[in-house]
N, C-alpha and C positions, 0 to 999 in steps of 0.2 A: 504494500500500500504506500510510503514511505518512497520506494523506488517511483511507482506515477504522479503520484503529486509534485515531484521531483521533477520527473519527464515532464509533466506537464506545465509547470513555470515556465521552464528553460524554456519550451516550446514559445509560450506566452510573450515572455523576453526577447527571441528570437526575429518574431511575425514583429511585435511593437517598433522595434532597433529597423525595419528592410528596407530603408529608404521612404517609406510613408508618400504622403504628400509634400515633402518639403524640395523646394527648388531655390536656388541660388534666386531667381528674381525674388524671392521675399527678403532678400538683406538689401533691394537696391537697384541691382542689377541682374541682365540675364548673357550668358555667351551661348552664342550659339555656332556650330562649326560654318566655317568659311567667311564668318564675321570679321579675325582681325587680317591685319594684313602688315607681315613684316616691312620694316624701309630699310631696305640696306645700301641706299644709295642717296644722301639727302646733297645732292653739290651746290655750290655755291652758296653756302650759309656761313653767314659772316655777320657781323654787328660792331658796332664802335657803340660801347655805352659809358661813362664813369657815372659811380655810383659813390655818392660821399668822397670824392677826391680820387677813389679809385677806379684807375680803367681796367676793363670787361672786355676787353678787343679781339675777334677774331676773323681770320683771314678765308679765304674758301677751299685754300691747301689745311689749314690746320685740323691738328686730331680732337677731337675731344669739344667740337662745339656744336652745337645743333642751332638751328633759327627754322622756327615751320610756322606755319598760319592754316586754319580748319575752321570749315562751319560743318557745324552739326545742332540737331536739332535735342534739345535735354531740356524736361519736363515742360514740353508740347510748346515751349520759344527757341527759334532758332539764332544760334547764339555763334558768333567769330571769337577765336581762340587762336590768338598768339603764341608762342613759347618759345626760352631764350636760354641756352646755357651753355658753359661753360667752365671745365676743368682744370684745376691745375693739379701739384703735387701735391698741396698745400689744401683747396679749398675749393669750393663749387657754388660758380655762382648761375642761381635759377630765377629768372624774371617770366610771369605768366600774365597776359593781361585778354582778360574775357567781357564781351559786351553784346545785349541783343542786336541783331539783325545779320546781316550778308555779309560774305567778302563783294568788294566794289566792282564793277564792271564798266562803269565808265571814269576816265581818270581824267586828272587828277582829280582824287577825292580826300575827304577828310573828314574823320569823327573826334567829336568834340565830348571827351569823358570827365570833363567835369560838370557839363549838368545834366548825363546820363547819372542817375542814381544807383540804374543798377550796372553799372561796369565797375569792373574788379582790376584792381592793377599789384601783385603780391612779388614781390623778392624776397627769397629765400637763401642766407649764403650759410655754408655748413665747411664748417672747420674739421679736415679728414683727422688731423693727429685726436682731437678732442671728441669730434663728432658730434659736435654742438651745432643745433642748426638756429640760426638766428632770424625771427621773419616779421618782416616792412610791409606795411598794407597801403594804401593811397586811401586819402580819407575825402578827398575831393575839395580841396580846401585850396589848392591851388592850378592855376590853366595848366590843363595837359590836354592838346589837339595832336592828333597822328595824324598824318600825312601819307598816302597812296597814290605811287606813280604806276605808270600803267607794267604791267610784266613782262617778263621775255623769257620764254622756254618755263613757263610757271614759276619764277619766282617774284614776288614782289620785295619793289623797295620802302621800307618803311621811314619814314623821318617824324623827328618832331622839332620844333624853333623853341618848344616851353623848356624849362628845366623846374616839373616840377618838385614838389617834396613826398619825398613817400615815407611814409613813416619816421618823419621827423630830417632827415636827409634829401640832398639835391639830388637828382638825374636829371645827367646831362650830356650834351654828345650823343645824342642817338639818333641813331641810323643803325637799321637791320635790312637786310636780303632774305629774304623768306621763302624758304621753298612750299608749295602749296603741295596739299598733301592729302590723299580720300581718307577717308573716315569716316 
C-alpha cells in the first residue's frame, strides 16, 4: 500500500512538473524559430562622441564598435532605436537612444527629443577591471535634435549641433554612421 501511494505522488509530481501551460511569452516575451537573425557583418560603423570630456571614437576599420539604427514595433508603437558602442581594455562604452515613430525617408530630417516625452536617451559605461557599470539617463532638460542625412548602401549619418546633458554631463561631438539593420 505504502509502495502506490508512493507511485502514485511521484506520478502526480511528474504530470504537475511537464511543461504545463507555461511559455516564455508570459515573462514578456516570445522566440520563435527563424525570428532572430545573426549580423556578422555590420561595416562602416563609426561615431565621434565625447562624453564628459571623454572621447568614444570609432573608425569603420576598428574592432570592437558597433553603431546600428532599427525600427520595430514594441507594445503596439513603432519605435526607432539607435545603439552605440564601444570597447576598450579598460571599459565599455554603451549609448542607446529610442523614440516613437520611423526611421526617415526623406532627408535631411531631424527629431527633436527634447519635447518628445517619451524618447529615451541612456549611456551606460562599465568599468571591465571593477565591472561597475555606471548609467546617465537624458532627462530632457536640455536641446538634443538628431540630425539624418540621406544613406548610402544603408547606413545612415547621424549628427547633432546640441551638446546636451545627460545625466548630469555634456555630449558632444557626435556624429554616428549607422548601419541599418532588420529586426
Amino acid at each position: 500500500m505504502k509502495k502506490t501511494v508512493l507511485l502514485t505522488l511521484i506520478s502526480l509530481f511528474i504530470v504537475s512538473c511537464g511543461g504545463g501551460g507555461g511559455t516564455d511569452s508570459e515573462t514578456g516575451f516570445a522566440i520563435k524559430p527563424g525570428e532572430l537573425t545573426p549580423f556578422s557583418n555590420l561595416v562602416n560603423k563609426s561615431h565621434t562622441i565625447t562624453f564628459n570630456g571623454t572621447p568614444y571614437n570609432c573608425t569603420p576599420a576598428a574592432q570592437s564598435c558597433y553603431a546600428i539604427i532599427f525600427s520595430r514595433e514594441f507594445n503596439i508603437v513603432t519605435r526607432v532605436g539607435i545603439a552605440v558602442q564601444k570597447e576598450t581594455p579598460t571599459e565599455i562604452f554603451n549609448m542607446k537612444i529610442h523614440y516613437p515613430g520611423t526611421i526617415p525617408t526623406s532627408f535631411p530630417s531631424s527629431k527633436n527629443l527634447q519635447s518628445d516625452a517619451d524618447s529615451v536617451v541612456i549611456i551606460k559605461i562599465t568599468n571591465k577591471n571593477t565591472r561597475v557599470t555606471t548609467t546617465y539617463s537624458y532627462d530632457h532638460g536640455s536641446a538634443f535634435t538628431i540630425d539624418f542625412s540621406s544613406p548610402t548602401d544603408g547606413v545612415y549619418p547621424i549628427a547633432t549641433g546640441n551638446s546636451p546633458t545627460i545625466g548630469g554631463f555634456s555630449l558632444t561631438a557626435f556624429s554616428i554612421e549607422s548601419a541599418s539593420v532588420p529586426y
